[in-house]
N, C-alpha and C positions, 0 to 999 in steps of 0.2 A: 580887348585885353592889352593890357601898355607891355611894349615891348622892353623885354629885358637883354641884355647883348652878352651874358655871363654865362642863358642859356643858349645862345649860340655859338659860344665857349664851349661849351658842355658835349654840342651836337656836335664842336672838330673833334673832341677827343673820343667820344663813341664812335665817329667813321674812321677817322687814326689809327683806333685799335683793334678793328676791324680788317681795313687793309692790310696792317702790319701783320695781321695773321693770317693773311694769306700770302703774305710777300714771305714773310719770315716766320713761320709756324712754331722753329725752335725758340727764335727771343722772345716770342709775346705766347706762349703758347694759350692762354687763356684770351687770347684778343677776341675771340668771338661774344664775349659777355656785354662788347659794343651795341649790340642789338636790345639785348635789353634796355640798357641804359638809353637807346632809344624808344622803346614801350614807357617808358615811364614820364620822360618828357613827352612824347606825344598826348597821352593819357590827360595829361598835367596842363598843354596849352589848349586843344581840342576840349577838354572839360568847362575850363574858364572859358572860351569863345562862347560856346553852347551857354551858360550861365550867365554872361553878356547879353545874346540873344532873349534868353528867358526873362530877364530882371526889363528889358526895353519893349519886353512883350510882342518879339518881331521874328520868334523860333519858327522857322518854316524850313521842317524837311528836304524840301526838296533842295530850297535854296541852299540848307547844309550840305547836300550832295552836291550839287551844279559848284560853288566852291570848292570841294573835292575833286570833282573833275578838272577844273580848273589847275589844281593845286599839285597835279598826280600826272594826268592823262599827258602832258605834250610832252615832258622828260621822258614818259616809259615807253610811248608810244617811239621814240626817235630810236631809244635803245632794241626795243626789241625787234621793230624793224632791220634795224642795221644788223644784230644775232643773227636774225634769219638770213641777211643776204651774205652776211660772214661764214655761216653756217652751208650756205648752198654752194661755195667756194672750198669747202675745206673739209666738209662730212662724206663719211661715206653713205649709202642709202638708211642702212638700219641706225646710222645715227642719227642720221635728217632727221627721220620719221619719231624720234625721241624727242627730238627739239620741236618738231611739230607738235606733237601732244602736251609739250610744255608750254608750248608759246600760246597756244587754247586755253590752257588750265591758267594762267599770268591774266591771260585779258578779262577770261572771269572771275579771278584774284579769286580764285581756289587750286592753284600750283602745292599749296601745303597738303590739301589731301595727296596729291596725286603723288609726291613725293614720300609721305610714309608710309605709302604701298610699297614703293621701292626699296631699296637700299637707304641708310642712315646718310644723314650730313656730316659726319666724321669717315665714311667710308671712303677709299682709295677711288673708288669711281665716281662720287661726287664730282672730281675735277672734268668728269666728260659732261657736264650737265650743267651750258653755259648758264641759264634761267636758274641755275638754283637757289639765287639770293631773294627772289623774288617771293619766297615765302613770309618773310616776314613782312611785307607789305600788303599778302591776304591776310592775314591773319590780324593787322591794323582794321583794315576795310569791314574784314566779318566783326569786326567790336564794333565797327561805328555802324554798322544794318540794326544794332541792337539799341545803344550807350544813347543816343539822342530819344527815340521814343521813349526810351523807359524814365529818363528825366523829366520830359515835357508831359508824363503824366501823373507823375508824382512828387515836382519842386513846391509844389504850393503848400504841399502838409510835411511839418519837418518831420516828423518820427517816420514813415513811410519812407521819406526823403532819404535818411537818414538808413533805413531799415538794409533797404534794396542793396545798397550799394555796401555794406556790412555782409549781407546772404550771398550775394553775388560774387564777392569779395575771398569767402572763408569755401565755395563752391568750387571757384577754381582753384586757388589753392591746394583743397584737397585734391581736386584731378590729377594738379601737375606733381604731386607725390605719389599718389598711386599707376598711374602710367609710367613716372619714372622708375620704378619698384617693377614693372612687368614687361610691360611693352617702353623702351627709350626714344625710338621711332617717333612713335603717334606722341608720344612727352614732347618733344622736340618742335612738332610740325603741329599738332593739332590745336584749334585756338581755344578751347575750354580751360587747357590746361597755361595758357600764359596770358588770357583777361587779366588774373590779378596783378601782375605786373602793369597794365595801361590803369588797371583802378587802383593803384594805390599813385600814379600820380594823380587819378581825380581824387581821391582822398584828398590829398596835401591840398589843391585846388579850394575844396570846397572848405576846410576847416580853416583858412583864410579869409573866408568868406560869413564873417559871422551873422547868421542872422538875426534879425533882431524885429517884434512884433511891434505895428502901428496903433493896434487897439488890440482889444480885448478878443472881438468878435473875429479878429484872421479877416476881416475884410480886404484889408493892404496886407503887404508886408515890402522889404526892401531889403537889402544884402548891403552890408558895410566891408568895405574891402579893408582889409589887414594883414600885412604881411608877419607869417608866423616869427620871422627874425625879428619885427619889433616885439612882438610879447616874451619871446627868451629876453633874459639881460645878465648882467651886464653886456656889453660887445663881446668882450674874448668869448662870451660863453657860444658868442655868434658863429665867431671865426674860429672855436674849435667845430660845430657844427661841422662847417666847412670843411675843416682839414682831415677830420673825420671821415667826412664823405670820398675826397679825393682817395683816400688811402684803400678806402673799402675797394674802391673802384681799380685802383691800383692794383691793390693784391690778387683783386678776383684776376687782371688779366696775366700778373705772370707769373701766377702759382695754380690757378684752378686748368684742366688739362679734357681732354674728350675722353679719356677712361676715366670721370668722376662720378659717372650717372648724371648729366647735365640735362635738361633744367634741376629739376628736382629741389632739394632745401639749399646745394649751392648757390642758387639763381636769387638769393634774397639778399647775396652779400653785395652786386653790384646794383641792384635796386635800392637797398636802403642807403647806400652810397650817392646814386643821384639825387635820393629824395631830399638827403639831410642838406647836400649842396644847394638843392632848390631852396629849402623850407630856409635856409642860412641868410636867405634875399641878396639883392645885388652889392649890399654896402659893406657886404665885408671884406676883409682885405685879399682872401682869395678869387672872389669872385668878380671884386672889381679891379686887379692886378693882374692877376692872368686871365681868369675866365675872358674880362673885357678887351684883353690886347689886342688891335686890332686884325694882326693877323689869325689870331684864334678864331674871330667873328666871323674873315672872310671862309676858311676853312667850313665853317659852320652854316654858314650862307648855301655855300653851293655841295654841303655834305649830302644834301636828299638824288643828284646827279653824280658825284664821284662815288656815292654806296649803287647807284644803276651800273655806272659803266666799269668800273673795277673787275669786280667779276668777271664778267664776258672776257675782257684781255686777259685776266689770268688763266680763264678754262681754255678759252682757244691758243693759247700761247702756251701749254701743258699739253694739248693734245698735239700739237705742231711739231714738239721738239721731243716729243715719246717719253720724256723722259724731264725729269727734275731741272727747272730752267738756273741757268749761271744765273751767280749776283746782278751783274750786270744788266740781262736780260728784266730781271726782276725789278731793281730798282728804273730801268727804263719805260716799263710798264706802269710803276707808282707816277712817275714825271706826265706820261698819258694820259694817266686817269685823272688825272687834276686839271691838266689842260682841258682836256673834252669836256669833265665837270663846269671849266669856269669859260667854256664856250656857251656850252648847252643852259646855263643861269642867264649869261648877259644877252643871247641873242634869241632863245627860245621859254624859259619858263618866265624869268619874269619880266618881260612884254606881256605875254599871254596870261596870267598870273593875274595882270594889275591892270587889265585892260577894262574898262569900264564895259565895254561888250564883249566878253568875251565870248567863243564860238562852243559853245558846252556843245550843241549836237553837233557841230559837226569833229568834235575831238571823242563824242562816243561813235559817231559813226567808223572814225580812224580806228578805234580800237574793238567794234566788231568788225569791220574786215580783219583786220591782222590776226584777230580770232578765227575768222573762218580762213585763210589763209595755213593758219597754224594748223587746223581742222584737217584741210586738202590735202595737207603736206601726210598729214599721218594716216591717214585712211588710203594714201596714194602708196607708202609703206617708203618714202621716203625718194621715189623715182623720180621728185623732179630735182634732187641735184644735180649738181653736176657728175660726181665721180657716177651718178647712175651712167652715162655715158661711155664711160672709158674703165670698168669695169661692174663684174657680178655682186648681189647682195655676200657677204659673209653669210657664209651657212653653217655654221657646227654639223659634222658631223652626225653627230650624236639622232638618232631615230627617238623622236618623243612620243612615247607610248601612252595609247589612251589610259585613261585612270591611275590609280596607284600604283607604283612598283613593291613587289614583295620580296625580301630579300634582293636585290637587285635582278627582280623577275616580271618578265614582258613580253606578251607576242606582238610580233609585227606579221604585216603581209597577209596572207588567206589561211586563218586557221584549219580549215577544212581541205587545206590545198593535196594534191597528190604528193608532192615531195616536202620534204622537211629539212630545216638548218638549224640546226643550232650554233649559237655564236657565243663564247666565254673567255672570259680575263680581265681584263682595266679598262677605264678611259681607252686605252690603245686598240682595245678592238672594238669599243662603243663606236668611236671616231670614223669607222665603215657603215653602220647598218644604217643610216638612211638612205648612203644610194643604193646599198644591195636590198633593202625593201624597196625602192622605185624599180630598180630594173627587174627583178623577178616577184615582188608581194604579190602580183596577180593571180599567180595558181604554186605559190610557195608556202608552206607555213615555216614564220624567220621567229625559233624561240631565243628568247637575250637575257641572259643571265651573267651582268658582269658590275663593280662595283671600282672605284676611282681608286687608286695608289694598294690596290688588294692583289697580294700576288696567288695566282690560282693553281697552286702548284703542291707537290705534298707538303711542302714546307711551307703552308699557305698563311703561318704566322711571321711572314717578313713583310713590312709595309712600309713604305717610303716616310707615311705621316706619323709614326711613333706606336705607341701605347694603347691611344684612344681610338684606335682603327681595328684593336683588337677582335672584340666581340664584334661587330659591323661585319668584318671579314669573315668571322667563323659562322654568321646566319647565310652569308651568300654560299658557302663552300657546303654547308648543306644544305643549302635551299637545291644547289644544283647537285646534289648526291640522291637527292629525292627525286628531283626530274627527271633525271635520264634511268634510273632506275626499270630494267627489262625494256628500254626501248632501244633502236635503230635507227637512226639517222643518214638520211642523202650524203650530206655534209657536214663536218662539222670545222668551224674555224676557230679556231682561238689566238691572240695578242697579248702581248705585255709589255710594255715601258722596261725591256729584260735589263737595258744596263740601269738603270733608276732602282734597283735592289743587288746591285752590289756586282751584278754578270760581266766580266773583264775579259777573263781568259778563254784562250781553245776549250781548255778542262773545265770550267764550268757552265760554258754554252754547251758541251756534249753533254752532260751531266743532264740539264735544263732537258734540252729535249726528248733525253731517254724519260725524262720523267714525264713528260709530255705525251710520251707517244702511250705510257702505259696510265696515264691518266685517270683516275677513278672506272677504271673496268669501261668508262664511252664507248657505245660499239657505234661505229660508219662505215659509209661505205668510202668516204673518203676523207683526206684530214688536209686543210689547209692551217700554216703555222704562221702567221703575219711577224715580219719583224718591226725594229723600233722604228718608230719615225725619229730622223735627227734634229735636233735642235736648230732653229734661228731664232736670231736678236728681233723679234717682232715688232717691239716697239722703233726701235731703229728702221728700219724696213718701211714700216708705215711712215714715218717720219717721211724719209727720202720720196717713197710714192705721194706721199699730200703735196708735196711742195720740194720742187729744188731750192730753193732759196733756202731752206733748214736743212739739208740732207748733209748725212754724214760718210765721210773718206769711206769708211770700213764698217761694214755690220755683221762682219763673218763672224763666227763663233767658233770658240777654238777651247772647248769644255773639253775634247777627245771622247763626244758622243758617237762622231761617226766614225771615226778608228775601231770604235767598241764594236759598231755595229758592221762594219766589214770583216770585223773577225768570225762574229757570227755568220756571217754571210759565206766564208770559206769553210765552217763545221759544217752549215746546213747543208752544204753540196753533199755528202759523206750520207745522209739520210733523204733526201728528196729523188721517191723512184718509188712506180705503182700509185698507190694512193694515197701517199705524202707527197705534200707541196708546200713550199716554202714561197712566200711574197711578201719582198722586200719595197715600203713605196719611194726610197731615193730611187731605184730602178726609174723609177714613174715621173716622177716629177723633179729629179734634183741633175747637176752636172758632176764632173769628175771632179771638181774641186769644193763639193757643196753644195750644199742645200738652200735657196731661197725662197720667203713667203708669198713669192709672187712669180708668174710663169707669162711672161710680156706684160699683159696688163690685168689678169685675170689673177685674182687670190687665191693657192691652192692651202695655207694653212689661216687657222680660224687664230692660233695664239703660239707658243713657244714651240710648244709640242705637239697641238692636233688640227687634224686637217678638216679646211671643209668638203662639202660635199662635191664641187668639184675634184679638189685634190685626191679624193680617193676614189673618184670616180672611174680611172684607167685602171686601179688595180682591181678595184670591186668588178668589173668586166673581164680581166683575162682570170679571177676566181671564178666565175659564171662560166665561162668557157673550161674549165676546169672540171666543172661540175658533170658539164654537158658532154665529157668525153667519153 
């Protein structure tokens, strides 16, 4: 296929606009539309090669692959190696082991599925989830498993020809509407739903390609190559084509936004945009002006390595600095990623690329170890980093109860056990019951009835998150009025996040806990009253622990959470006597000046406000002791 340099024009300003939205999210907010606009040229050059092949009668699969590999494997393998040894420097365990399972799912360019299991691409945790550009280059690979066989057995008869690629065409289509209408996720990631964006550049491909019958009998045939800008005319009608396209392309990325429902029917404004650019051909004055400048070309050249390594320095440069990177930081990263890009072109893809032997097995070899590598890492649950050494996995608190929760209802420990706990209120006392189900589930039955930003108090209508926590919080507060109903309990503890609903004063901590202590009629034999745990800047924190070279002066927090809760902590003296107990975990794990997420090297909180399992592991012990008196 004759090289055009307009679409390598085409390919700076789709990875451009790309970058620029991840460097800068507010100016380009729609920069991700870049991605398309690269499905459509791929579709578009990949379609005419194949149709090259077919017309010389020299279409061999495999050879399409081995060119693939060629064309793919040394850039990604360079990259996602390098992730993972960035990664075993900079992650903690359970994040390793996320990058291991990603860096598996990349080499089998199925990362797309794996990712719309998880969390969305516009989602705030996307930035922990170095590999996750590398979705849109499975979802290339799963078209072309398909896109070559089903040509090479149906170019010979045009209406079939012609048929496939029209059904297949109006197929995905419909998926990527219907998915973006239900599920956004699986719209996003899964490849049914964005084929027709790679087939409508083979569309424009192939209607360039006019065919035309040697005889009668279809014994020959032969494809006449036509550029669709010569059958438009006059010119301007070319170069509005063009100006056309650019603009589609334009708008989609600084007005279209990730609350549009993306892909869905927006995704047709930055396709029909590249197409009409293609279909414009090279001699108009846009395409051969700018598209052709040279520096657009080079941009365009080494775009398939700068859309690799981009990513990774922004995810790991995001998780580094805990927090939203300065301009500076930012634009020093774009300078990065272009260097590495136009290293990784001149001294690794294409040599390798253009080498008349080139080494196809052994660059798939490369890329099933780094797959099995990827594999080790996640099944090993992320131990071979390094922070596995110099600290524990982060543990959430939180006890994960077989099966479904009812109302925010769950046993833990030995239902059949001689003694019983029940445990109720927020997050705040979720944030204990897995190490109190390790140290006594053995012959304890632990019931947990408790529900996130739900105050469980008579006033059980105050919720941190508004309105729509409403009825949520009125099923937990009778789910647990039905529970305890004519029962007795060893222990019972209950927690709340008390100053996170308004708790300030002496007078409204007494208040709190007289209400507490008469609490829907609960009979125990004993009451343990957990107070709040106090705030750290967590992201900060982390920060400082990954790397001194990012860490910052100060990470104290100075919200007057723990003022609140020393206040509490002088009422509570006033009622802890007999079989009330109050346990406070800055006791446990913080100093007189505050609270920190880390206790030498060891993480005692999971995020802002809750601990992990270590972290409440000294208080869930003198509660047991407690118990036991």
């Amino acid at each position: 296929m004759k090289y055009r340099a307009d679409i390598d024009g085409l390919r700076a300003l789709a990875v451009s606009s790309v970058v620029m939205y991840h460097a800068f999210p507010d100016l380009l907010p729609g920069g991700f539309v870049g991605v398309d606009v690269f499905f459509v040229i791929s579709g578009y050059l990949i379609t005419g090669i194949i149709l090259d092949d077919l017309e010389a009668g020299r279409l061999d699969v495999l050879s399409f692959f081995a060119r693939r590999v060629r064309r793919l494997f040394p850039a990604l393998l360079l990259v996602i190696t390098a992730t993972l040894l960035a990664g075993w420097l900079i992650l903690f365990p359970h994040e390793y082991a996320l990058l291991g399972k990603h860096a598996l799912s990349a080499a089998a360019f199925g990362i797309n599925f794996v990712l719309a299991a998880e969390e969305g691409y516009f989602d705030v945790g996307a930035y922990a989830k170095p590999l996750l550009h590398l979705w849109s280059l499975a979802v290339e690979e799963q078209f072309y498993l398909v896109w070559p066989a089903l040509l090479l057995l149906t170019w010979k008869w045009a209406r079939p020809f012609s048929m496939v690629l029209i059904v297949f065409w109006i197929f995905s289509l419909f998926v990527s509407l219907y998915l973006a209408s239900v599920s956004p996720e699986e719209a996003f990631f899964w490849p049914f739903g964005r084929f027709w964006e790679l087939l409508t550049g083979a569309a424009l491909v192939m209607l360039e390609r006019r065919r035309t019958s040697a005889s009668a009998r279809h014994e020959t045939s032969s494809w006449r190559i036509v550029s669709l800008g010569e059958v438009v005319r006059p010119e301007y009608r070319r170069n509005a084509l063009s100006c056309l396209g650019l603009l589609a392309i334009g708008l989609s990325a600084l007005f279209l936004s990730s609350d549009m429902g993306f892909p869905g029917a927006w995704a047709g404004l930055p396709v029909v945009g590249a197409t009409l650019i293609m279909a414009a051909g090279q001699k108009t004055w846009l395409n051969r002006m700018l598209l052709s400048n040279r520096a657009l070309v080079f941009v365009g050249l080494i775009s398939y390595p700068l859309y690799l390594w981009h990513w990774p320095l922004f995810s790991f440069g995001t998780i580094v600095s805990g927090s939203e990177m300065a301009i500076g930081v930012r634009l020093a990263l774009v300078a990065v990623s272009i260097i590495l890009a136009g290293l990784t072109y001149r001294y690794i893809e294409a040599p390798i690329r253009h080498r008349p032997r080139s080494p196809v097995m052994a660059l798939s070899a490369g890329m099933l170890l780094v797959g099995a590598f990827g594999a080790w890492v996640f099944l090993a649950d992320g131990g071979t980093g390094l922070k596995a050494q110099t600290t524990e996995r982060f543990e959430l608190g939180h006890h994960e109860c077989d099966g479904p929760r009812r109302y925010g209802y769950c046993v833990a420990g030995n239902p059949e056990g001689p003694r019983s706990i029940l445990v109720y209120g927020d997050s705040h006392a979720l944030h204990i019951t897995e190490s109190l189900s390790r140290r006594v589930g053995a012959d304890t039955r632990i019931t947990i009835i408790a529900d996130g930003s739900c105050f469980m108090g008579t006033d059980w209508r105050i919720s941190i998150k508004g309105d729509e926590r409403f009825e949520q919080c009125q099923a937990v507060i009778e789910g647990l009025q039905r529970e305890v109903a004519g029962k007795r309990y060893d222990l019972v503890i209950t927690g709340q996040r008390w100053h996170a609903y308004g708790l300030t004063t002496a007078e409204q901590y007494e208040a709190a806990i007289l209400d507490r202590l008469n609490n829907f009629g609960i009979e125990a034999r004993k009451l343990a009253i957990l107070g709040t745990t106090a705030n750290v800047d967590f992201k900060c924190e982390l920060s400082s622990f990954r790397t001194r070279f990012f860490s910052k002066d100060d990470c104290r927090v100075k919200d007057g959470s723990f003022e609140s809760i020393k206040v509490f902590e002088r009422v509570a003296g006033k009622f802890s006597q007999g079989g009330v107990r109050f346990f406070f975990p800055h006791a446990f794990i913080c100093q007189a000046s505050g609270c920190s997420a880390f206790v030498g090297r060891h993480a005692v909180y999971f995020d802002d406000h809750h601990l992990t399992v270590l972290g409440s592991s000294q208080m869930v012990a003198q509660i047991v002791s407690f118990l036991d008196e």
